[in-house]
C-alpha positions in Angstrom: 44.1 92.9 173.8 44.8 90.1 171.6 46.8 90.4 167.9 45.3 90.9 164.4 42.8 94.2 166.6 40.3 95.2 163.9 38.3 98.5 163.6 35.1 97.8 161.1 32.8 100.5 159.8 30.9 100.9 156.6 30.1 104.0 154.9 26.5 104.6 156.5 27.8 106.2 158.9 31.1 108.6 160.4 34.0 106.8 161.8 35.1 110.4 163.2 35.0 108.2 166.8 37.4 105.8 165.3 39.9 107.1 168.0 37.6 105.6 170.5 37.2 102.2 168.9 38.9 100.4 171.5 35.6 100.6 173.7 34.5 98.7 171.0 36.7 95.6 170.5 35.5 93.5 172.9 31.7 94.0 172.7 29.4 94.2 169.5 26.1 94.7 169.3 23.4 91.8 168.7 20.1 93.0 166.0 19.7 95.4 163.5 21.7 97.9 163.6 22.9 101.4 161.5 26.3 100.3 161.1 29.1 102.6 162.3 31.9 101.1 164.5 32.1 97.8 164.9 34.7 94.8 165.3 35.1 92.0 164.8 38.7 90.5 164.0 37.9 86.6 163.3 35.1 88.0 161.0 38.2 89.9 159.0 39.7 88.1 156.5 42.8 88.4 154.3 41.7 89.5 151.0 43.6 90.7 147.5 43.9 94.2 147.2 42.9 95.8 143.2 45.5 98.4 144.6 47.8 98.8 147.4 49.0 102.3 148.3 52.4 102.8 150.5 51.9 106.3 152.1 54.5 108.8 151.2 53.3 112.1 153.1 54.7 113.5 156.4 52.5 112.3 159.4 52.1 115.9 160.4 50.1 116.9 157.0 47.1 115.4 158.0 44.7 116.8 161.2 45.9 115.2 164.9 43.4 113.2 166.6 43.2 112.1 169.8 45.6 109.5 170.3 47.4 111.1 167.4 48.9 108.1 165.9 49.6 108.0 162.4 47.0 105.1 161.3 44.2 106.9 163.1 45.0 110.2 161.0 44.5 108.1 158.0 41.4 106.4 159.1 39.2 109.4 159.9 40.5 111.5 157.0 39.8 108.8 154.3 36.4 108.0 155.7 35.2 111.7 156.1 36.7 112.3 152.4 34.8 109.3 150.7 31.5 109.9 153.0 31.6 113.7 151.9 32.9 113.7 148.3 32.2 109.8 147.1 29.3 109.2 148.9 27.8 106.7 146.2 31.0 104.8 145.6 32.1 104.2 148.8 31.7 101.1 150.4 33.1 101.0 153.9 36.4 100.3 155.5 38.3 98.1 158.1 41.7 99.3 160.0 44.6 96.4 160.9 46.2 98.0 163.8 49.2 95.4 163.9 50.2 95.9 160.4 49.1 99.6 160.2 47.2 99.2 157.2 43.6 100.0 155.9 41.1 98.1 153.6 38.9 100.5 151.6 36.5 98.9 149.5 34.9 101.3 147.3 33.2 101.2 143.9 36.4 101.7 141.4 37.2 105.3 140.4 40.3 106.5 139.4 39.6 109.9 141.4 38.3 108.2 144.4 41.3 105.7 144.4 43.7 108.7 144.0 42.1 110.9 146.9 42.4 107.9 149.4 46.2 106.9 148.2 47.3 110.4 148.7 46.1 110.7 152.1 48.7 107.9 153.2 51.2 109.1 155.5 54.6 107.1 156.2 53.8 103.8 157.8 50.9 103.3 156.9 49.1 101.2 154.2 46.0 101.7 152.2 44.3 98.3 149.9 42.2 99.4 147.6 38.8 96.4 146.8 36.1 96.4 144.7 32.9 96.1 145.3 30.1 96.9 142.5 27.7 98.6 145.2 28.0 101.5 147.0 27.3 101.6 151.6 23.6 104.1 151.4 22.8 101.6 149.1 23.6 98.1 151.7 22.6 100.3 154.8 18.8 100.4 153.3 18.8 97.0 152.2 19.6 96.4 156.0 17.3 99.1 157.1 14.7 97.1 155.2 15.5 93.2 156.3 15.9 95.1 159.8 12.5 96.2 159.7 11.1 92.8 159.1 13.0 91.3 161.8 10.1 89.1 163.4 8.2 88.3 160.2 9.8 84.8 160.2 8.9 84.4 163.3 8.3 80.2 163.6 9.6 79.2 160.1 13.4 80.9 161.2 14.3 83.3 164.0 16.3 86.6 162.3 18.9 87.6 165.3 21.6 90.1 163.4 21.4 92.4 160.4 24.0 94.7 159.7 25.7 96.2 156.5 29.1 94.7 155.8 32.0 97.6 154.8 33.1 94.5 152.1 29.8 94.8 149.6 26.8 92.9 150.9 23.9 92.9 154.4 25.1 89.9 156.3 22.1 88.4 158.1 22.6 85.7 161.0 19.8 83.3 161.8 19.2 80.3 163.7 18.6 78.0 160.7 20.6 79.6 157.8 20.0 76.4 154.9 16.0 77.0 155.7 16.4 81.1 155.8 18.6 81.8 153.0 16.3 80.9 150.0 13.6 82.4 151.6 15.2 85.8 152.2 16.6 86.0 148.6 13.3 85.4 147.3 11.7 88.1 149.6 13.6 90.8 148.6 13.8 90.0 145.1 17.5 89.0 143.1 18.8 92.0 142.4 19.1 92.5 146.4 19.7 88.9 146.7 22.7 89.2 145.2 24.1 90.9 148.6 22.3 89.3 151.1 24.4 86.6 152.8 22.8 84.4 155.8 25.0 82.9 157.9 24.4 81.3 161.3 24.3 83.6 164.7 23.8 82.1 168.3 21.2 83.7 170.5 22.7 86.8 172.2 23.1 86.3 175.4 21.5 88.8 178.2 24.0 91.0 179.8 24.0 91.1 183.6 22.9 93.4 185.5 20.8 95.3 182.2 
């Protein structure tokens, strides 16, 4: 595996697989999907944290998982906290394995953004974004765009929708300058606001499927 190895999930759905995310590195899935587990490293980008969080608890005070290291403790326990308790403010979340650290982006709260910082254990770090929309909300918006994924059919060809843990339903096309106004028109501005089209190359058919 190469350097800067991202895990990728928004809040639609459980990362309580995170453990097995490296099935997932080298393969994501092309079309509309539910969100979950995905990755994507040269997708990741550096980005400011609102609030960084250096853990302070003993590794051992958080549940074991199955290749018990101390980042994957984090992982699972702050996604199954924010899913459970925050489910309208939480966002999503992506994990830098390298510099054992997790991006949370979340809409702000002062109890949410406590509840995540205190489950850092010792080496690891937690960055704290904000978003002003919450993941059920993106993950039907995608639902939605996902459902119409042939209507444009001859004006543009619609090849990936998938909620983005960062605040908005990235949409790849063939011809995103010719798709992009017509998308944010169709669903109306206030969803237009997190919609982003970029450009996504055919998928190419796997052998032997």
């Amino acid at each position: 595996m190469g350097s800067n190895r991202t895990w990728v999930a928004s809040a639609g759905a459980s990362v309580a697989l995170v453990v097995a995310a490296s099935l997932y590195v080298q393969a994501m899935g092309a079309g509309h999907t539910d969100g979950g587990l995905r990755a994507d490293p040269d997708r990741i980008k550096s980005a400011v944290a609102d609030r960084t969080c250096a853990g302070t608890r003993p590794v051992s005070s958080l549940p074991d998982r199955d290749d018990g290291t101390p980042l994957t403790r984090v992982v699972v326990h702050v996604d199954e906290l924010a899913r459970k308790k925050y489910p309208d403010l939480y966002t999503g979340l992506s994990v830098d394995e390298d510099h054992r650290s997790v991006d949370v982006w979340r809409m702000p709260s002062a109890a949410l953004d406590d509840a995540i910082c205190g489950t850092a254990v010792r080496g690891v770090t937690v960055r704290l974004h904000d978003t002003d929309v919450g993941g059920r909300t993106l993950h039907a918006l995608s639902d939605r765009i996902g459902d119409d994924m042939h209507r444009w059919d001859g004006t543009f060809r619609m090849r990936e929708v998938s909620a983005d843990e960062r605040g908005f339903v990235l949409i790849g096309v063939d011809d995103p300058d010719k798709a992009e106004p017509i998308l944010k028109k169709a669903y109306g501005a206030h969803n237009g606001r997190y919609i982003r089209v970029e450009h996504a190359d055919q998928a190419e058919p796997v052998d032997g499927s």
